[in-house]
C-alpha positions as CSV (number, residue, x, y, z in Angstrom):
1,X,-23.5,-17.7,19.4
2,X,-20.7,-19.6,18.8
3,X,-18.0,-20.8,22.1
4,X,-15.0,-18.5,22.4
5,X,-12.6,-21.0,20.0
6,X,-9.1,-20.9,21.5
7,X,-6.2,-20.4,19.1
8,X,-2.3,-20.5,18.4
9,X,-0.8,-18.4,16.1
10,X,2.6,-19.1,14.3
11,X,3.5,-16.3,11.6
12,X,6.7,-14.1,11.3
13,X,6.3,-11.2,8.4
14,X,4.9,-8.2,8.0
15,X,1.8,-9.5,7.0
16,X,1.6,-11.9,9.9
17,X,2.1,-9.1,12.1
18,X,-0.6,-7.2,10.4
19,X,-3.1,-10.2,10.8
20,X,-1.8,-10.3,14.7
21,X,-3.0,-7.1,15.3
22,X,-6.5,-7.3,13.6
23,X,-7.3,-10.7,15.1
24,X,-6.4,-9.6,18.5
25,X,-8.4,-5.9,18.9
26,X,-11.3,-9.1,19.1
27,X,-9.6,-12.3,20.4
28,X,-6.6,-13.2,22.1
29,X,-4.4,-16.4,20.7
30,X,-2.9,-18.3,23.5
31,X,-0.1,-18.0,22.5
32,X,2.4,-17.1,19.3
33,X,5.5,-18.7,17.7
34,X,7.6,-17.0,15.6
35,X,11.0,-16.8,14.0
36,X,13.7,-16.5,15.7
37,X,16.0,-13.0,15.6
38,X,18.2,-13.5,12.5
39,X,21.1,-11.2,11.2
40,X,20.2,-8.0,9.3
41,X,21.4,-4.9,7.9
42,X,25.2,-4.4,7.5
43,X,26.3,-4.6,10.5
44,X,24.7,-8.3,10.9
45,X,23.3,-7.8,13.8
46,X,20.3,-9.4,15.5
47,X,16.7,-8.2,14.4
48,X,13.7,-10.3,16.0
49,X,10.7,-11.1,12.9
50,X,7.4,-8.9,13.1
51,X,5.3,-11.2,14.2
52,X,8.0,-11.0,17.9
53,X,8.1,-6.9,17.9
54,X,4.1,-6.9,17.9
55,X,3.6,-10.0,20.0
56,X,5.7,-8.4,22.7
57,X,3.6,-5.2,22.1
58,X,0.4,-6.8,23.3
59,X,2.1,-8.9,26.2
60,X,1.0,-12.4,24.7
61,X,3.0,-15.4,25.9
62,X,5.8,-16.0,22.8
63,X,8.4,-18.6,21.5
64,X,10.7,-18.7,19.0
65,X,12.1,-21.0,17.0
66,X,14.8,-21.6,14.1
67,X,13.2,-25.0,12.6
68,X,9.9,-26.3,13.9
69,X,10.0,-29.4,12.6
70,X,13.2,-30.2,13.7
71,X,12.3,-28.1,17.5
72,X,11.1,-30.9,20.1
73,X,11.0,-28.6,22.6
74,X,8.3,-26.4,20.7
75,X,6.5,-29.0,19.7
76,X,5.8,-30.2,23.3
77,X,5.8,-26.3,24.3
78,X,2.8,-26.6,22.4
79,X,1.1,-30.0,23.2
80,X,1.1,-28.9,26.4
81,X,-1.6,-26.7,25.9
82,X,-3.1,-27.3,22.3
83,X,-5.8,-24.8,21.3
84,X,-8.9,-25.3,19.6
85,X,-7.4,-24.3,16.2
86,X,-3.2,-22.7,15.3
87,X,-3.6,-19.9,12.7
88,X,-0.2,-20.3,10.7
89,X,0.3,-17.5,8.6
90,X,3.0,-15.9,6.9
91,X,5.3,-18.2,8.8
92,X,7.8,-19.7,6.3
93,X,7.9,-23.0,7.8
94,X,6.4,-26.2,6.3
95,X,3.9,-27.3,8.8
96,X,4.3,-31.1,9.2
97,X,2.7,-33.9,12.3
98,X,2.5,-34.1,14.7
99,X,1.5,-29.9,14.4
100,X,-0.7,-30.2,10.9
101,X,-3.5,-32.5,12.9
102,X,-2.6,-31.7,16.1
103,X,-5.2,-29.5,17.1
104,X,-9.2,-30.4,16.4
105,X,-9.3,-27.7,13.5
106,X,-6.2,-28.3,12.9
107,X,-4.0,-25.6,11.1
108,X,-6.0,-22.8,9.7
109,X,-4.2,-20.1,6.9
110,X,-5.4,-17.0,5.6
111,X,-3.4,-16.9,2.1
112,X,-3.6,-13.4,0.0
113,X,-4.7,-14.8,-3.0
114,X,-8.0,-16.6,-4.9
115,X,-6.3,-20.2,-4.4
116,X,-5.7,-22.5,-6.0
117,X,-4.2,-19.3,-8.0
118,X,-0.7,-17.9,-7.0
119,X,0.4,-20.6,-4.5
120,X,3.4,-19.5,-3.2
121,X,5.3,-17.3,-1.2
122,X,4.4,-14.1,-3.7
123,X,1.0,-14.2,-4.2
124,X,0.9,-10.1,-4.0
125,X,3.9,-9.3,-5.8
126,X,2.7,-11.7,-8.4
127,X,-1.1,-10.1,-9.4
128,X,0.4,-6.9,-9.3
129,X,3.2,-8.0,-11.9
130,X,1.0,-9.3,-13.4
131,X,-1.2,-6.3,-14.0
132,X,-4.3,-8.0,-12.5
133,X,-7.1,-5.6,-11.3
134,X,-8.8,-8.2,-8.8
135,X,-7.3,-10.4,-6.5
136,X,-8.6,-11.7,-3.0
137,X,-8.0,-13.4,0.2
138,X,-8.6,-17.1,1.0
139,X,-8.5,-19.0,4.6
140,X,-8.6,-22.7,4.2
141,X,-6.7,-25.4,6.2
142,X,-3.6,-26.7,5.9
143,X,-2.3,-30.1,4.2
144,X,0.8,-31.5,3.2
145,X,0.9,-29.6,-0.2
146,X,1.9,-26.5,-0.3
147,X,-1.5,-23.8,0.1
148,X,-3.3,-26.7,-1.3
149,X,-5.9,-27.5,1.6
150,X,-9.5,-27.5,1.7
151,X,-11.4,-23.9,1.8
152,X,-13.7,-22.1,4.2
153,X,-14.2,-19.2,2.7
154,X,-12.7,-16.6,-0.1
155,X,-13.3,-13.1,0.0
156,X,-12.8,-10.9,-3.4
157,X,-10.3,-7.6,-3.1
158,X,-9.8,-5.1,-5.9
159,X,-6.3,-4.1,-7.0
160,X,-6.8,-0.5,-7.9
161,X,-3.9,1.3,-10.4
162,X,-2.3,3.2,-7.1
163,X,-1.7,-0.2,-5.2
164,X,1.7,-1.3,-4.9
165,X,2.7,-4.4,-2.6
166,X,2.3,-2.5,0.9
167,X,-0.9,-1.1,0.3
168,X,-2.2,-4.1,-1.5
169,X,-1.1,-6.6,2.0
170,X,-3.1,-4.4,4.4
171,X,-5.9,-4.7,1.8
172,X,-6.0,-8.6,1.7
173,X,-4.8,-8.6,5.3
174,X,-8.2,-6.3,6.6
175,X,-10.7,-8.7,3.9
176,X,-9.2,-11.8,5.4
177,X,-9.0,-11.1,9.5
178,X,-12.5,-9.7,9.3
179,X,-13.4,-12.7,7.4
180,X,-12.1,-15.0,9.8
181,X,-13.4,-13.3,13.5
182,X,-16.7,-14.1,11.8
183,X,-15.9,-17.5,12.5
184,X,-13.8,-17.6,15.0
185,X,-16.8,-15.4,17.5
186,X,-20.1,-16.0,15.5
187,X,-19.8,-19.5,13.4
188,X,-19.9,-22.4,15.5
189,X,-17.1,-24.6,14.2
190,X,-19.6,-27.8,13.6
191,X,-21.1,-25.4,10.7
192,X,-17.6,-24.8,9.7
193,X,-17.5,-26.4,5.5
194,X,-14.4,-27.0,4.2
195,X,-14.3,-27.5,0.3
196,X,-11.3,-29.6,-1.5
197,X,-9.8,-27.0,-3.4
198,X,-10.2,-27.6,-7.9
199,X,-6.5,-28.5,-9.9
200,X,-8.1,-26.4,-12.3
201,X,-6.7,-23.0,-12.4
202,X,-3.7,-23.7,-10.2
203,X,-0.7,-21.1,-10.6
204,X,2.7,-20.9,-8.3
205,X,3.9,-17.6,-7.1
206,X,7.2,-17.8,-5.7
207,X,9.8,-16.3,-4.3
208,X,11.1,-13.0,-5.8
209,X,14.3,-13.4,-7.0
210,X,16.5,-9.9,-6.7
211,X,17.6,-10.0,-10.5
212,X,13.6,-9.6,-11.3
213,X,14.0,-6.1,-9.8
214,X,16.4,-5.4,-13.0
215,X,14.4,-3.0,-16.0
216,X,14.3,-4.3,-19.2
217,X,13.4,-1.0,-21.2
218,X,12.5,-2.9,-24.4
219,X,9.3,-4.2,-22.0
220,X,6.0,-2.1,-22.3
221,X,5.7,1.3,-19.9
222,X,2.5,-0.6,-18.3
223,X,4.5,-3.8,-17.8
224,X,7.4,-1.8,-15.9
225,X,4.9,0.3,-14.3
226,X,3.6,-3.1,-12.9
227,X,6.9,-4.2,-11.6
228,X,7.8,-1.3,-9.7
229,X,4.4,-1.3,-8.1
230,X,5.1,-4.8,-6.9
231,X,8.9,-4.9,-6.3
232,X,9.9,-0.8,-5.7
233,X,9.9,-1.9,-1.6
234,X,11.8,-5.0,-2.0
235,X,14.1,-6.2,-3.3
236,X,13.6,-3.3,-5.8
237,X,13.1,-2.2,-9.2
238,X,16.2,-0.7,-11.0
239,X,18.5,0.2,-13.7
240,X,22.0,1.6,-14.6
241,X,23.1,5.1,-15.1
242,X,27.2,5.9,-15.8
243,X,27.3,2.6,-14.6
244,X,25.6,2.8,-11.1
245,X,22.2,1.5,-10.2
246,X,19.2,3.9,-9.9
247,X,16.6,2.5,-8.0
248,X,12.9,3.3,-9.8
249,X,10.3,3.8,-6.7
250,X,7.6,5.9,-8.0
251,X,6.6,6.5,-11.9
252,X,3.8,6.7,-14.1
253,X,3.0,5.4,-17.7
254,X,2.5,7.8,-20.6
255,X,1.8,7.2,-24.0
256,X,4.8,7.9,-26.5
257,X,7.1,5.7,-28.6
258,X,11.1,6.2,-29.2
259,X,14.0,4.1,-28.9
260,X,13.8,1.4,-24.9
261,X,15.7,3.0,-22.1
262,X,16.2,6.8,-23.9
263,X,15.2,10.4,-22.2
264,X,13.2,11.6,-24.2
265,X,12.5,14.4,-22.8
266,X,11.4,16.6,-19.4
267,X,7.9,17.0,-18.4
268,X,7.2,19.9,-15.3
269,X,11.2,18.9,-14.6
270,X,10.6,14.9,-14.4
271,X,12.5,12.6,-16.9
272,X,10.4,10.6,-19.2
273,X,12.5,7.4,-20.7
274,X,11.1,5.4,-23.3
275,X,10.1,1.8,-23.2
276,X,9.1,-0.7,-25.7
277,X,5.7,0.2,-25.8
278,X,5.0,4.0,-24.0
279,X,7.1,6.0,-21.9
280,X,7.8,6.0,-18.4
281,X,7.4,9.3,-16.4
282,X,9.9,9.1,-13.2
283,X,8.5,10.3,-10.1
284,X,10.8,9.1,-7.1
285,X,14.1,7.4,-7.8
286,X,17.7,6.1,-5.5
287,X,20.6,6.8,-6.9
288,X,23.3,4.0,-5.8
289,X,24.9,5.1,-2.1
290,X,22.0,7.6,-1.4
291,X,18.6,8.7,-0.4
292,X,15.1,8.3,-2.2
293,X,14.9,11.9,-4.0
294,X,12.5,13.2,-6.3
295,X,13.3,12.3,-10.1
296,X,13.5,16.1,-10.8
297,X,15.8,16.9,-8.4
298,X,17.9,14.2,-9.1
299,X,18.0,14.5,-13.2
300,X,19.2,18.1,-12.2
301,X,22.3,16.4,-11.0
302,X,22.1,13.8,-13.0
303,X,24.0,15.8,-16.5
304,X,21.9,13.9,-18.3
305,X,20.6,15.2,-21.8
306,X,17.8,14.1,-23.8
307,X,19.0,11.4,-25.9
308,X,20.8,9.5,-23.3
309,X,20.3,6.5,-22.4
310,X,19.7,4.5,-19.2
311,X,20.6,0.8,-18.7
């Protein structure tokens, strides 16, 4: 039986917050860092990260902090007490020293992806975009690079056709906690093997830019398809009708051909609008200034005809 390991955790996202609640239904981190509350929503106000909302949920001891790099005060916060191992994830900081080596396992990620593929801040969006049907999770420990450290272990997690982003991160997110309370309760950390991750293989996944949210109709149904699995939550996948955006949540790819971006028809009341390569059946859509609405519903409204086309 291994010793209880003490552990920091630094994350702020959704998925962070995710991982936080996993890890601690079985172990407690001594304490978390996060974010701090940035602006949000129209009226600008004030909106603490996650990783904050679900830390103050389970009464652990929390920080914030704009820069940690730059935040001395943090930084000794945490020499003050320095755990066994600091679980950085989803965190959007670059962890530099003294932090990196600062504790004896030093800095310990779980990454949702099969590094050294889709390094980056997208690695979800990215497989799903990508129309992969397998992905996975991988914990390893940081370095200077960016998700380039040396790996403990990689677990394997199937992208089925219904997974979008959300469903795909609590996926990863489950695979990768359960992965890691293995050895943070059963493995004694002197059996812990790190191996040096290969070059070979390596991809990026960055950051999604909002203008990849745009639909390019002259793209293949299954293509789209894949981008509004990956993007429909944020930023979003969209297009233009009368010169408005129309926000595409929910649709499914059919077989067909005609000309990229035109309805060619209705099927049980949904619109079906052509694509390079298939057609593209819409299920849930936003029209600009409103609520998410059934595509039938809204192509009632909509006065548009077969024939027409969207942008």
């Amino acid at each position: 039986m291994a010793k209880n390991l003490r552990f920091g955790f630094c994350g702020s996202g959704r998925f962070a917050a995710e991982c936080l609640s996993i890890i601690a239904q079985k172990a407690i981190p001594e304490w978390v860092v996060t974010n701090a509350p940035r602006p949000s929503g129209r009226g600008l106000h004030l909106q603490n990260t996650p990783v904050f909302e679900k830390a103050e949920e389970l009464g652990l001891k929390t920080r914030t902090t704009s820069k940690l790099s730059a935040d001395a005060e943090t930084i000794e916060w945490i020499m003050s007490d320095i755990p066994d191992l600091i679980l950085v994830i989803d965190f959007g900081h670059m962890i530099k020293e003294p932090l990196l080596n600062m504790a004896p396992l030093g800095c310990i990620n779980i990454h949702p992806s099969m590094l050294p593929a889709y390094r980056g801040s997208a690695p979800v969006q990215r497989a799903i975009m990508d129309g992969l049907k397998e992905t996975g999770v991988t914990i390893f420990r940081l370095d200077e690079g960016m998700d380039s450290g040396p790996i403990l272990s990689q677990i394997p997690v199937i992208i089925s056709d219904e997974d979008d982003t959300a469903s795909l991160l609590i996926k990863t997110c489950s695979a990768g906690c359960e992965k890691l309370l293995e050895f943070l309760l059963h493995i004694p950390s002197e059996n812990w093997e790190f191996i040096p991750q290969a070059e070979a293989g390596a991809s990026t996944a960055p950051k999604i830019d909002k203008s990849e949210g745009k639909i390019e109709w002259d793209e293949s149904s299954i293509n789209i398809l894949n981008k509004i699995r990956a993007l429909s939550v944020s930023p979003g996948t969209y297009c233009e009708h009368n010169g408005k955006r129309l926000r595409i949540h929910k649709a499914l790819s059919v077989f067909g051909c005609d000309s990229p971006g035109k309805l060619t028809g209705i099927e049980k009341g949904f619109p079906v609008i052509a694509c390079g390569k298939g057609f593209l059946k819409l299920i849930e859509v936003q029209p600009e200034g409103k609520k998410v609405q059934k595509a039938d519903e809204w192509i009632r409204g909509s006065r548009m005809k077969v024939g027409d086309i969207l942008h």
